[in-house]
C-alpha positions as a Markdown table, in Angstrom:
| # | Residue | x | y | z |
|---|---|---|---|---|
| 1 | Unk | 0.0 | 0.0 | 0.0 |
| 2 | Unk | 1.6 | 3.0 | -0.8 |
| 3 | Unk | 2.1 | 5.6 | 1.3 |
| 4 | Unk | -0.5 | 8.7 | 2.2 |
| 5 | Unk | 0.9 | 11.6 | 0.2 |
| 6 | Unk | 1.4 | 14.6 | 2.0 |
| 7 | Unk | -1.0 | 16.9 | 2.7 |
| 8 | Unk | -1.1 | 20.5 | 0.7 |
| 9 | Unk | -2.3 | 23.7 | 0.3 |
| 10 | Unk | -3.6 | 26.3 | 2.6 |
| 11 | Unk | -4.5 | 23.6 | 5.4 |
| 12 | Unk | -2.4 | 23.3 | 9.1 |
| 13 | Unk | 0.4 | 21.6 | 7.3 |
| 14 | Unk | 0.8 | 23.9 | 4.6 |
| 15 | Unk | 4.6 | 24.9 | 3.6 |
| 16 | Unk | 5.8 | 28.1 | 4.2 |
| 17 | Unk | 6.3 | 30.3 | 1.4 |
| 18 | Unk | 10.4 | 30.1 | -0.2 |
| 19 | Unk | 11.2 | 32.8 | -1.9 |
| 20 | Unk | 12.9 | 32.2 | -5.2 |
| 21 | Unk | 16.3 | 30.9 | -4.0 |
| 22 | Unk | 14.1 | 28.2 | -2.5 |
| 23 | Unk | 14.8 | 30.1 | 0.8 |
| 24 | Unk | 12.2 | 30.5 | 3.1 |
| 25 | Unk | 10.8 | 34.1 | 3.0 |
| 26 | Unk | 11.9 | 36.4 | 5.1 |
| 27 | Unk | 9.0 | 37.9 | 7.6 |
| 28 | Unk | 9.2 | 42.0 | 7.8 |
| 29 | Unk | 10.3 | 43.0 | 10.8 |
| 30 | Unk | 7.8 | 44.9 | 13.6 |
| 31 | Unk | 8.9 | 46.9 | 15.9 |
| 32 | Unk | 6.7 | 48.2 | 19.3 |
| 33 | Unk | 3.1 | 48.6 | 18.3 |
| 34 | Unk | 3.2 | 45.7 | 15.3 |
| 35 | Unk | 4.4 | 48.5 | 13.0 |
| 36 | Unk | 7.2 | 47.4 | 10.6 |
| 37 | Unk | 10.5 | 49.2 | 10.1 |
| 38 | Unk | 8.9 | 50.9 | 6.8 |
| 39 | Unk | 6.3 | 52.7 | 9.2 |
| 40 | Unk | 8.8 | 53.6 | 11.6 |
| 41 | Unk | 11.2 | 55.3 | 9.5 |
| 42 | Unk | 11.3 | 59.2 | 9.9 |
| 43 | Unk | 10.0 | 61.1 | 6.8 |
| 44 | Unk | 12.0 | 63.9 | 5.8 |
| 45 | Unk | 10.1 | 67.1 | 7.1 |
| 46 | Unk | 8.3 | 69.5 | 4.7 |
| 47 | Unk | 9.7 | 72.7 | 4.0 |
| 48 | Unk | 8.0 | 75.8 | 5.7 |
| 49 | Unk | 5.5 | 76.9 | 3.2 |
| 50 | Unk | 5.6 | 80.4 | 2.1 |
| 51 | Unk | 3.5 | 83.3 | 3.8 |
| 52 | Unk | 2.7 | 84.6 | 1.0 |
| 53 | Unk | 0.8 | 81.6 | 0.1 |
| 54 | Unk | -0.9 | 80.8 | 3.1 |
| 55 | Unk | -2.2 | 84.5 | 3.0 |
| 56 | Unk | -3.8 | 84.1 | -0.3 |
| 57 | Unk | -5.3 | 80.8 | 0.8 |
| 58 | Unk | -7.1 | 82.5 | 3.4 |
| 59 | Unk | -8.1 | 85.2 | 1.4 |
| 60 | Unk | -10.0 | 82.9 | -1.5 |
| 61 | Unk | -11.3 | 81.0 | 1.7 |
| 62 | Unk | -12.8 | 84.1 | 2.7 |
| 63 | Unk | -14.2 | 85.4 | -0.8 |
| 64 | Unk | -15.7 | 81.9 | -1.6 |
| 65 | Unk | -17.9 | 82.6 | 1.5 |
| 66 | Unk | -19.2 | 85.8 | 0.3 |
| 67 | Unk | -17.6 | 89.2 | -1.0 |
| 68 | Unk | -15.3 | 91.0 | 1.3 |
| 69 | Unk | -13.8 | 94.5 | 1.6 |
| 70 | Unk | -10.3 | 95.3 | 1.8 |
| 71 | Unk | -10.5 | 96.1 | 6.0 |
| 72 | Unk | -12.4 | 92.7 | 6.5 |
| 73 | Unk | -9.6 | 90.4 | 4.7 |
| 74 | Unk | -7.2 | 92.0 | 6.1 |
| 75 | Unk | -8.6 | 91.9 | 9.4 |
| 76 | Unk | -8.8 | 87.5 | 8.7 |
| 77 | Unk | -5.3 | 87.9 | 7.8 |
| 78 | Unk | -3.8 | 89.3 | 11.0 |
| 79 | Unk | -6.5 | 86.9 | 13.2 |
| 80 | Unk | -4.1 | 84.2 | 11.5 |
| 81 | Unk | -0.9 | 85.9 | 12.1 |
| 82 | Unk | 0.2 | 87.0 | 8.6 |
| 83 | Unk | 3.0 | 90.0 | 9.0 |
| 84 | Unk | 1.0 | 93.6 | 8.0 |
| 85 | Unk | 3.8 | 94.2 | 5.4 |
| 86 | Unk | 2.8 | 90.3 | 3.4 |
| 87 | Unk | -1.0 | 91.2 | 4.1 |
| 88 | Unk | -0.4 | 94.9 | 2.5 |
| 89 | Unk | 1.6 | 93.2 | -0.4 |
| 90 | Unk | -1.3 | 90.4 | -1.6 |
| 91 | Unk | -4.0 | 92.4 | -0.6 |
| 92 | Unk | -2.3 | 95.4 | -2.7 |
| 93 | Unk | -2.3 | 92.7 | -6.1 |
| 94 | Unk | -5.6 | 92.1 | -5.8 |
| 95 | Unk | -6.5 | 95.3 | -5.8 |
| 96 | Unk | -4.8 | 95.4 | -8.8 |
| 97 | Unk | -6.5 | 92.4 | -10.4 |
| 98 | Unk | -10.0 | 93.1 | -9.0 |
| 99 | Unk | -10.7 | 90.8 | -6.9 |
| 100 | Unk | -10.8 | 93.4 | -4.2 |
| 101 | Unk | -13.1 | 96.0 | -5.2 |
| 102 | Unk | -14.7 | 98.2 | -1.9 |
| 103 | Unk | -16.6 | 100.2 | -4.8 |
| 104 | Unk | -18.7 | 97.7 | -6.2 |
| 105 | Unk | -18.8 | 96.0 | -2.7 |
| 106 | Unk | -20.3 | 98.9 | -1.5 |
| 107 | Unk | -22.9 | 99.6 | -4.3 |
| 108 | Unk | -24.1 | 95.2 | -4.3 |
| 109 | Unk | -24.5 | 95.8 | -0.6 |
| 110 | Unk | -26.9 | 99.2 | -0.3 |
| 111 | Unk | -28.7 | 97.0 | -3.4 |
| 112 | Unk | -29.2 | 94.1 | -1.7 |
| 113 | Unk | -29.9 | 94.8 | 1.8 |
| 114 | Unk | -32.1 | 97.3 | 0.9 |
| 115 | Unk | -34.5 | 95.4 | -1.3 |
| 116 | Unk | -33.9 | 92.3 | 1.2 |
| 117 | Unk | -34.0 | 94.0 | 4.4 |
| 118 | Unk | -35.9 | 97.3 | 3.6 |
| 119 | Unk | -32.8 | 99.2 | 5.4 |
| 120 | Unk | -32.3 | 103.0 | 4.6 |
| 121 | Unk | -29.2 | 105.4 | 3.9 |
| 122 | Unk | -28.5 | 106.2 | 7.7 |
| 123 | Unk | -28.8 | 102.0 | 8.7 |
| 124 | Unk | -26.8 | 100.9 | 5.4 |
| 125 | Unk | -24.2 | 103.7 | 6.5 |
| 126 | Unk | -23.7 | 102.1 | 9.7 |
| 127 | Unk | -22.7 | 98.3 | 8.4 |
| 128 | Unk | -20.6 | 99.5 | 5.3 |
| 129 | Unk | -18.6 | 101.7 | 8.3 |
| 130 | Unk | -18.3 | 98.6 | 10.1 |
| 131 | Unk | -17.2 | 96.5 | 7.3 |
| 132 | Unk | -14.4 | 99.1 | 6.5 |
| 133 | Unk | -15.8 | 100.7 | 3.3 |
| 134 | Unk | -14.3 | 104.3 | 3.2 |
| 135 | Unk | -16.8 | 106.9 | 3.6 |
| 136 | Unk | -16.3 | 108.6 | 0.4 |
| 137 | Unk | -17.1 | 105.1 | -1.2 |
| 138 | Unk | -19.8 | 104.4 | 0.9 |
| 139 | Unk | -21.3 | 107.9 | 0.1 |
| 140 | Unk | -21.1 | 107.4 | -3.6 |
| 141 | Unk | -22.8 | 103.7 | -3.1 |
| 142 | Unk | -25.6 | 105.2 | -0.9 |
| 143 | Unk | -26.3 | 108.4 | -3.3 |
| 144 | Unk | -27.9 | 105.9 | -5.7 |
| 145 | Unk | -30.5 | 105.4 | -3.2 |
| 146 | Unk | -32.8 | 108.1 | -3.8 |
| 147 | Unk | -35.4 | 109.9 | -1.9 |
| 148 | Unk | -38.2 | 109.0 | -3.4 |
| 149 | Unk | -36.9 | 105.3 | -3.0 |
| 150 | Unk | -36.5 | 105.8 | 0.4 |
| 151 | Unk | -40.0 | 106.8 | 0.9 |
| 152 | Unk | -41.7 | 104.4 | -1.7 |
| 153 | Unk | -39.9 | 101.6 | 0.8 |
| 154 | Unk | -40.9 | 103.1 | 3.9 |
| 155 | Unk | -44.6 | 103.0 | 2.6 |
| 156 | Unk | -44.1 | 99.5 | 1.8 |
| 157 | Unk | -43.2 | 98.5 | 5.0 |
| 158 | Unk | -45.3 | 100.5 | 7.1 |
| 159 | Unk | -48.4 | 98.5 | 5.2 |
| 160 | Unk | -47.1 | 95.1 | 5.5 |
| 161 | Unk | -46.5 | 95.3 | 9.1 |
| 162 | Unk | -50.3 | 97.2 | 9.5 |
| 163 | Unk | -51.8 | 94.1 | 8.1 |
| 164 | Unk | -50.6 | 92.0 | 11.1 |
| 165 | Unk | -50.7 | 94.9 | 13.9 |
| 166 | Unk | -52.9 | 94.6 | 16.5 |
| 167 | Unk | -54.1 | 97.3 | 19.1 |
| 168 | Unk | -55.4 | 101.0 | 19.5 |
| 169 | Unk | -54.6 | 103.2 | 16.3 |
| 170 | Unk | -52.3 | 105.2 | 18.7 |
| 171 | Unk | -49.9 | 102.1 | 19.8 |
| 172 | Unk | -49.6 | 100.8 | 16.4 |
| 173 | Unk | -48.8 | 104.3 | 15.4 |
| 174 | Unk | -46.0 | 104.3 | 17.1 |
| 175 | Unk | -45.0 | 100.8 | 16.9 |
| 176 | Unk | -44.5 | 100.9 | 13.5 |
| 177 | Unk | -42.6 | 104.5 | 13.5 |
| 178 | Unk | -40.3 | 102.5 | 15.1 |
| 179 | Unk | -39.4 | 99.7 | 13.6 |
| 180 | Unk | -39.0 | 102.3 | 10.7 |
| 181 | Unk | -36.8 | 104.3 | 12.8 |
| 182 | Unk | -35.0 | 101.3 | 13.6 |
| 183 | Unk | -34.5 | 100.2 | 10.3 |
| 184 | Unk | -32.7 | 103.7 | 9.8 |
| 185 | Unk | -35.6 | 105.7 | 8.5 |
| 186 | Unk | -35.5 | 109.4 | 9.4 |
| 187 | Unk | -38.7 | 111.0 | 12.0 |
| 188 | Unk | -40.3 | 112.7 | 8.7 |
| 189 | Unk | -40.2 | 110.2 | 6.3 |
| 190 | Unk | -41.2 | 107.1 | 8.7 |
| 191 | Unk | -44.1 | 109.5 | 10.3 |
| 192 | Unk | -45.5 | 110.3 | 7.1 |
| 193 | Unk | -45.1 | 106.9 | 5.4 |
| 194 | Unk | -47.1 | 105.1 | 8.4 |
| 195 | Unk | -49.5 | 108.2 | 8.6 |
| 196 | Unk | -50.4 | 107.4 | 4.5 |
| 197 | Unk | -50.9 | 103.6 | 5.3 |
| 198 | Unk | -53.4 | 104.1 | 8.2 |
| 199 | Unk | -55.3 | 106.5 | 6.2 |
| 200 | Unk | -55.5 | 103.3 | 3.8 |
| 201 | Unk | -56.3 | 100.7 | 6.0 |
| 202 | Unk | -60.2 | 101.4 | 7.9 |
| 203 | Unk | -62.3 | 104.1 | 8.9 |
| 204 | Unk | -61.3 | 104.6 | 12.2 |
| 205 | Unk | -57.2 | 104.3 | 11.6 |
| 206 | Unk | -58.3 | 107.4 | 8.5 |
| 207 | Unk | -59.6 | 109.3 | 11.2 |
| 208 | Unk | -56.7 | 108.7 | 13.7 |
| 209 | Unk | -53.8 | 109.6 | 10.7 |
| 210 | Unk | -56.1 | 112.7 | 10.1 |
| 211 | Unk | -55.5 | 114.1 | 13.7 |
| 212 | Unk | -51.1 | 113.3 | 12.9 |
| 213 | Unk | -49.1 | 116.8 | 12.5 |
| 214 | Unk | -46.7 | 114.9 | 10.8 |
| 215 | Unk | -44.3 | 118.0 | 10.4 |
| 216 | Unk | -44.4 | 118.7 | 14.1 |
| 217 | Unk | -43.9 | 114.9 | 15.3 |
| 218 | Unk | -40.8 | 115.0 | 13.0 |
| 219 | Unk | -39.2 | 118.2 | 13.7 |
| 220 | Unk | -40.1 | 116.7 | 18.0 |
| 221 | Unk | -38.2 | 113.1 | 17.0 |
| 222 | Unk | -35.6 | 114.8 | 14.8 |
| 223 | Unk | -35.3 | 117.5 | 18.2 |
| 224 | Unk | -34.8 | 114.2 | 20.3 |
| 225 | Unk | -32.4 | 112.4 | 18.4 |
| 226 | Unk | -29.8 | 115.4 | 18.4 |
């Protein structure tokens, strides 16, 4: 009877692997952890990358968000440490390039925030001032808001909110004035625009609007707010 042959493959008894020279492969080494030499090896350290760089990174980071002034990206840029003289040179070449452009910032935000928010010249003044917008350039943006804009808005408003106001023809008199007011609307022209849309709305708000000097009450509120 001939004898079993030996058992193969992938089983308990299989052979280890021989590398070509019929040699037994070699395991890779491990070191602490089960990591092999190849892991442990030190990997040359990448060179310091330039500021230059990183400033414009954080600069496109920035714009991709929304548009930015000058004052705003440079005030991102010193948060992350960048030197005034690198921030003055990158933020000078896109100047240059358009990319940077307080003008047109200027003129997209009175635009947009007025139709959005229903702001006026005195509010819109206050956030381009506080987004570093020059007040010559803001000026020029904010002369393309007109009067007659301004009032036409006011109106508009002053309805909208009557149509969910609630109360004695008096309160919502003034409640409204002041969320004009607040909304940057000057005494006369928020007085008058809600005095117009209660003489719209019923009988008894006509009659109240009738009674409002709307001169006087502006020339008091415009007294006050000096």
């Amino acid at each position: 009877m001939a004898g079993r042959r030996a058992r193969t493959g992938r089983g308990w008894d299989a052979s280890p692997p021989r590398s070509g020279d019929g040699d037994v492969a070699p395991r890779p080494r491990r070191g602490r952890g089960g990591r092999t030499d190849e892991t442990e090896r030190e990997t040359t350290p990448s060179p310091p990358r330039d500021e230059a760089e990183v400033a414009r990174e954080i600069c496109l980071r920035q714009l991709a968000v929304r548009p930015r002034t000058r004052a705003e990206l440079a005030g991102a840029l010193a948060k992350r440490g960048i030197s005034d003289e690198v921030s003055v040179e990158v933020l000078d070449r896109y100047d240059e390039v358009g990319i940077i452009d307080d003008a047109a910032f200027a003129r997209a935000w009175v635009s947009s925030r007025h139709a959005g928010k229903g702001l006026a010249r005195r509010a819109l003044a206050v956030e381009l001032r506080r987004r570093g917008v020059d007040g010559e350039v803001a000026g020029e943006a904010l002369d393309e808001l007109d009067e007659d804009t301004e009032a036409e808005t006011a109106r508009a408003l002053a309805e909208r909110k009557l149509r969910t106001a609630r109360g004695a023809p008096d309160a919502v008199f003034r409640r409204v004035v002041g969320m004009l007011a607040r909304k940057g609307y000057p005494p006369g022209v928020a007085i008058r625009a809600v005095k117009d849309a209660l003489a719209a709305q019923s009988a008894e708000a006509a009659e109240f609007a009738e009674q409002v000097d709307a001169d006087a009450l502006a020339e008091a509120e415009g007294e006050f707010d000096r």
